[in-house]
C-alpha positions in Angstrom: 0.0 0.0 0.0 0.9 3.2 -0.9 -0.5 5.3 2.6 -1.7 4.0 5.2 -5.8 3.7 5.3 -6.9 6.3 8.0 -9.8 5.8 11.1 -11.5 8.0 13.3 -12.7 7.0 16.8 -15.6 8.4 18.3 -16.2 7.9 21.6 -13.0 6.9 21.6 -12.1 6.8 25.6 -9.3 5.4 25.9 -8.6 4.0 22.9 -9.0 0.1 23.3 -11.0 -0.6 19.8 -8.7 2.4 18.0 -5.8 0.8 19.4 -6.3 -2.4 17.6 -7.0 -0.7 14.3 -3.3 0.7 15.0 -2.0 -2.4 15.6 -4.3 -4.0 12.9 -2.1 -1.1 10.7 -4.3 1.7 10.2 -3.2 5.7 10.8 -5.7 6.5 13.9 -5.7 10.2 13.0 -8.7 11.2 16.0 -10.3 9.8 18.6 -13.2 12.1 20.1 -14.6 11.7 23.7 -16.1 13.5 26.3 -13.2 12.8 29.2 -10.7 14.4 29.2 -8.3 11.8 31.1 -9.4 9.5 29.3 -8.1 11.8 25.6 -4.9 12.0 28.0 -4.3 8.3 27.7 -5.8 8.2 24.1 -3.4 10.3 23.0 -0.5 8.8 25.4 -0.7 5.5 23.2 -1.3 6.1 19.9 0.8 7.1 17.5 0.6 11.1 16.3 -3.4 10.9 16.9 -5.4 13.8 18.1 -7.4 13.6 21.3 -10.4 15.4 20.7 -12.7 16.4 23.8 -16.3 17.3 22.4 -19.5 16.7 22.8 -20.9 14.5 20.1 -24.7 15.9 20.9 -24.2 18.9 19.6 -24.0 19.6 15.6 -21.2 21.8 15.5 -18.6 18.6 17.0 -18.9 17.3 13.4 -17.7 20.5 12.0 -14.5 20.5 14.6 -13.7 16.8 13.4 -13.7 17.4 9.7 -12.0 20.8 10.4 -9.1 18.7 13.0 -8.9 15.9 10.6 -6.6 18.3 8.4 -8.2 17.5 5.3 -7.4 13.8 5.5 -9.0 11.5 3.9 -11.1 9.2 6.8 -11.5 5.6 5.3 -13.0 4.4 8.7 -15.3 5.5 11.2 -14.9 3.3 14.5 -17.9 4.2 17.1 -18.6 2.4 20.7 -21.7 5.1 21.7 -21.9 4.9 25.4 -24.1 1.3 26.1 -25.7 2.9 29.4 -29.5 3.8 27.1 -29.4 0.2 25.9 -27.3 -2.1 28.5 -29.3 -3.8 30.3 -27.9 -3.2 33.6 -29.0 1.1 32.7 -32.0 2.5 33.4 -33.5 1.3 30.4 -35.8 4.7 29.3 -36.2 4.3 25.4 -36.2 8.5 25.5 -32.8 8.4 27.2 -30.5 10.3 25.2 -27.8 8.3 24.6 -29.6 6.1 23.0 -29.4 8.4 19.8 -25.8 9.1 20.3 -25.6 6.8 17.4 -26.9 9.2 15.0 -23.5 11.3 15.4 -22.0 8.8 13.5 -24.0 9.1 10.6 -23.4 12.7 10.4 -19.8 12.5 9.9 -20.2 9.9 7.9 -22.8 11.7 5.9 -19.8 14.7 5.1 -16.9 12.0 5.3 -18.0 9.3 3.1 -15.9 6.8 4.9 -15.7 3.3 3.2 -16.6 1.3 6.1 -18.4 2.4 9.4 -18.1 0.0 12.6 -20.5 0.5 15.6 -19.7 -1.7 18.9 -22.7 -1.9 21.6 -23.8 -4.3 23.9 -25.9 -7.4 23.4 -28.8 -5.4 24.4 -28.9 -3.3 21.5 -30.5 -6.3 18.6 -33.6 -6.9 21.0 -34.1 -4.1 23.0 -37.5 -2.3 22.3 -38.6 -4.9 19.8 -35.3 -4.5 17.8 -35.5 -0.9 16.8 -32.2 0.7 17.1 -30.4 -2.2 15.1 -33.4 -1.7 12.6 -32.5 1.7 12.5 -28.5 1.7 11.9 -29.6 -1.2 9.2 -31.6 1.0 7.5 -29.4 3.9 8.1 -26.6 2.7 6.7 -28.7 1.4 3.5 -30.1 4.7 2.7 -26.5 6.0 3.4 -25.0 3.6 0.7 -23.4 0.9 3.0 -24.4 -2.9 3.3 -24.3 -3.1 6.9 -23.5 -6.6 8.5 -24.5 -6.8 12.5 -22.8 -9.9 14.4 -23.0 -10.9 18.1 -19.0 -11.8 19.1 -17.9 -13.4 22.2 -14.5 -12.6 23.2 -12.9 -16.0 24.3 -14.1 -17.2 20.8 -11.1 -14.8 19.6 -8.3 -15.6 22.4 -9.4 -12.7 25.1 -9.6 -14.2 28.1 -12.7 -12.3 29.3 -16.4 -13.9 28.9 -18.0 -10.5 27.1 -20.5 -10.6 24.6 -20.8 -7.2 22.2 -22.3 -6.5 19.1 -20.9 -5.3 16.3 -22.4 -3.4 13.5 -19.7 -3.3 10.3 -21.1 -1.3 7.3 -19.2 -1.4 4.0 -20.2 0.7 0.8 -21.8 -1.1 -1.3 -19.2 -1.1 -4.0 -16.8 -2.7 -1.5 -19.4 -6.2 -0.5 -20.7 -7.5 2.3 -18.4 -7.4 5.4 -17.7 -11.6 6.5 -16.7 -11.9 9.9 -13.4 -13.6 10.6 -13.7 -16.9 12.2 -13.3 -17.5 15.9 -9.4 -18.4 16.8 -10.3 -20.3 19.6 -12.3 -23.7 20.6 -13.7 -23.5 24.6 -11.1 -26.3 25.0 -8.3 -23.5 23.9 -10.0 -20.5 25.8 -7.4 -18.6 27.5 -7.9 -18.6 31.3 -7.0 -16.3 34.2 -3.9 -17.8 34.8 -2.7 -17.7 31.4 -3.4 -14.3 31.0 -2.1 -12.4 34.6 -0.3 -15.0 36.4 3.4 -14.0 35.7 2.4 -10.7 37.1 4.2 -9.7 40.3 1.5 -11.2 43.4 1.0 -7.8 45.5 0.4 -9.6 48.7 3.1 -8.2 50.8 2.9 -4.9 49.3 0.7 -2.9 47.6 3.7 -2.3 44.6 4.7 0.9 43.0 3.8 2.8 39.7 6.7 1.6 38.0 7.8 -2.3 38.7 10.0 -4.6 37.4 8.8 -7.8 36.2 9.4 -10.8 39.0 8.8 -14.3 36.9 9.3 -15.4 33.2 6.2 -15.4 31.2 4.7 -19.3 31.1 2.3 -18.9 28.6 1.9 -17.4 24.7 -0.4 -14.8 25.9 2.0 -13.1 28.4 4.7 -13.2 26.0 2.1 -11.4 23.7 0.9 -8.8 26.1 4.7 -8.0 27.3 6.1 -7.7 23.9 9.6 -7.3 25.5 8.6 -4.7 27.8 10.8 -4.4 30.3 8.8 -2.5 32.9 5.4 -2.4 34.7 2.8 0.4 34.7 -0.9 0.3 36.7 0.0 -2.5 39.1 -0.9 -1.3 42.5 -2.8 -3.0 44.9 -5.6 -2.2 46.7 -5.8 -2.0 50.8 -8.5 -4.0 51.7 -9.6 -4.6 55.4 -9.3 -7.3 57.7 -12.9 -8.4 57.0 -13.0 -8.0 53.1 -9.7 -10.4 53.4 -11.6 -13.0 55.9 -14.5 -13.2 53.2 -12.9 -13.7 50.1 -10.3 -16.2 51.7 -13.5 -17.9 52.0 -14.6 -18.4 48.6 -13.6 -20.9 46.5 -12.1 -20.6 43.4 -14.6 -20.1 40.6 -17.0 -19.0 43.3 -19.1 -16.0 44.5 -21.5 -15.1 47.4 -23.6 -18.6 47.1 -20.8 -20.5 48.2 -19.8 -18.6 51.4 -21.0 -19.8 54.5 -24.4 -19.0 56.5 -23.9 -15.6 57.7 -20.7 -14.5 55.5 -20.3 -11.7 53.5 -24.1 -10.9 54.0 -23.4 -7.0 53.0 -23.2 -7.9 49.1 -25.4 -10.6 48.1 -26.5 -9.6 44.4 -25.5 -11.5 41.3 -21.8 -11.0 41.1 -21.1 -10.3 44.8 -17.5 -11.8 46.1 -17.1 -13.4 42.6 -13.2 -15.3 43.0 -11.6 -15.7 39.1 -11.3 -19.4 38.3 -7.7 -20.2 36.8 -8.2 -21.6 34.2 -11.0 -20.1 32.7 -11.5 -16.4 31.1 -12.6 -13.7 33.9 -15.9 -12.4 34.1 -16.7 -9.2 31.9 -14.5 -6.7 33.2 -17.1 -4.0 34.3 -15.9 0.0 35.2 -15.3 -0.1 38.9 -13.3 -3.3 41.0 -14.8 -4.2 44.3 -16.7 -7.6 43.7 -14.3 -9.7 41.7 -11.0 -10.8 43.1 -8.1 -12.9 41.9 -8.0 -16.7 41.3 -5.4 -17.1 44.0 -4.9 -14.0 45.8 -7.3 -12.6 48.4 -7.5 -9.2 46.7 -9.6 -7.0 43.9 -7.1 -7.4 40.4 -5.0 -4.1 39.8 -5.6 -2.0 37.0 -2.9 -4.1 35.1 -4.4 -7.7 35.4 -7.7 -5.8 34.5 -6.0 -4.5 31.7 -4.5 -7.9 30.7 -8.1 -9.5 30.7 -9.2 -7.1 28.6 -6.2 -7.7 26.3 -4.2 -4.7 26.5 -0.7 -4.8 25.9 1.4 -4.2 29.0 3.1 -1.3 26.9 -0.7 0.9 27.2 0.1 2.9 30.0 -3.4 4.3 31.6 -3.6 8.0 33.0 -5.6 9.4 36.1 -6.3 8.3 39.5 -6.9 4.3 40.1 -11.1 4.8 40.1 -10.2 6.9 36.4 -7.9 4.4 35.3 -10.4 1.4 36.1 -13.1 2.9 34.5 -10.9 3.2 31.0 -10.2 0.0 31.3 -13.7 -1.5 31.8 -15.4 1.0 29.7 -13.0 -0.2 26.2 -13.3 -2.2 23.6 -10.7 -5.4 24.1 -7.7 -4.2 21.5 -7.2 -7.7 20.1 -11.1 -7.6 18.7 -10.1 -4.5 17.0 -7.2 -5.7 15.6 -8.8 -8.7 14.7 -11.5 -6.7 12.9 -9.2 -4.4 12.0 -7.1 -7.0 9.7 -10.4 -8.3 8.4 -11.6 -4.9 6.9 -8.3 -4.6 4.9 -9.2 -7.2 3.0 -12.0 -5.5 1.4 -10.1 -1.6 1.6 -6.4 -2.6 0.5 -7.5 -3.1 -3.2 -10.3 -0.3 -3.6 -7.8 2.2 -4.9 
């Protein structure tokens, strides 16, 4: 290829899915967001992007991305619009109006005339009020000019070891085909597990570690080696000082367990669904959500650091995160895993590399 094909992420936050389109080899020139430590880190790990902080409600954010984008070319437009309107853990309100933050895509795309358009959501999105947000990007993106190709991925199927479900809309103009979905990588025999994934990390347990640490163990396993990359040091792996009490509980729950399997009387004070949930080793980690206090390590009676959340959600340990710990969790849990986008990423050359 001559240049590089360029993307644009909007509501970038960090960066995950951007991140993989990078690595995937594509010339991330924005990613647009609403936090601003969240653009910090954005623009921390990618490669001469510009962090953008805008709102994307308002009409005149369009204008500022065409205007920042230097008169480049955008081949892609990557979008995860914030899930809370259609997740079903929100509030649910069909008026809610992040719900329609969707349509800021399609305005830029409607001045940009990217080839492709990809829109990340959660699960929720295909049933949710009888189906009519996914009818509505369909039909959007057909009146638009783009066959758009909506597919329901689960993350261990494509070697994260993190049990999350999304949905992913990929629209290609209709000169360019129907987008096919690369197969899954991995077999639920081949899933990659806790263990695989964070347990060459330094353990924490008697002390809390520094910003900066060395490494303390050879990695055992293909995924560590992948994730360190020959990095030599350690960001985001601090601890977390927990109580005498929180300690006494989760010693107490088995591994692959959660509130159900603590005895009469324990741990009463959290008792929902994924209350004192323990990691199991050798299987992927539960989704990894925005804040940290009801999952804890496979073998270590503690909440993961930033870092092993950052590992689950296959992050290289070369992304450094930005802010305070609560900030830096919440980037972490609120992305898009970077080896999905690079995954996707690769599959979408194969229907832009020739176009020109």
């Amino acid at each position: 290829m001559s240049k590089k094909l360029t993307a644009i992420d909007l509501f970038s936050g960090c960066g995950g899915f951007s991140y993989g389109f990078q690595q995937a080899g594509f010339q991330v020139i924005l990613g647009v967001d609403n936090t601003e430590i969240a653009l910090k880190t954005f623009e921390k790990n990618h490669d001469n992007s510009k962090a953008l902080l805008l709102d994307l409600h308002k009409e005149s954010a369009i204008d500022t991305i065409i205007k920042e984008s230097n008169g480049k070319e955008i081949d892609v437009i990557i979008a995860g619009p914030p899930c809370q309107g259609f997740s079903l853990t929100g509030s649910r309100k069909e008026n809610d109006e992040r719900n329609s933050l969707f349509y800021a895509v399609f305005r830029l795309a409607e001045k940009t005339n990217p080839k492709a358009i990809i829109i990340e959501n959660v699960p929720g999105l295909l049933t949710l009020y009888g189906g009519k947000a996914k009818k509505e990007i369909i039909e959007l993106c057909d009146k638009m000019g783009y066959n758009c190709n909506p597919k329901l991925l689960y993350a261990p199927d494509y070697g994260v070891p993190q049990i999350r479900k999304r949905v992913f809309f990929v629209a290609l103009r209709k000169d360019l085909g129907m987008f096919e979905f690369p197969e899954p990588t991995h077999t639920p025999d081949k899933y990659v597990g806790c263990k695989d994934a964070i347990g060459d990390l330094p353990d924490l347990v008697s002390d809390l570690g520094e910003e900066k640490l060395n490494y303390d163990k050879k990695p055992f396993s293909d995924y560590q080696k992948t994730m360190r990359n020959g990095n030599k040091v350690l960001f985001n792996h601090l601890g977390t000082q927990h109580t005498e009490h929180v300690i006494n509980v989760i010693s107490q729950v088995p591994e692959g367990g959660n509130h159900k399997d603590l005895p009469p009387g324990v741990g009463d004070s959290r008792k929902f669904n994924e209350a004192w949930t323990r990691y199991h080793s050798e299987k992927p980690s539960k989704t990894i959500d925005t804040g940290h206090r009801n999952h804890f390590h496979y073998k270590w009676n503690r909440v993961p650091s930033v870092r092993e959340n950052a590992r689950l959600q296959s992050f290289p340990d070369s992304f450094v995160f930005l802010g305070n710990k609560t900030e830096q969790y919440r980037q972490v849990g609120n992305a898009v895993p970077p080896m999905l986008g690079e995954i996707l990423g690769k599959q979408l050359l194969n229907y832009l590399q020739n176009e020109d």
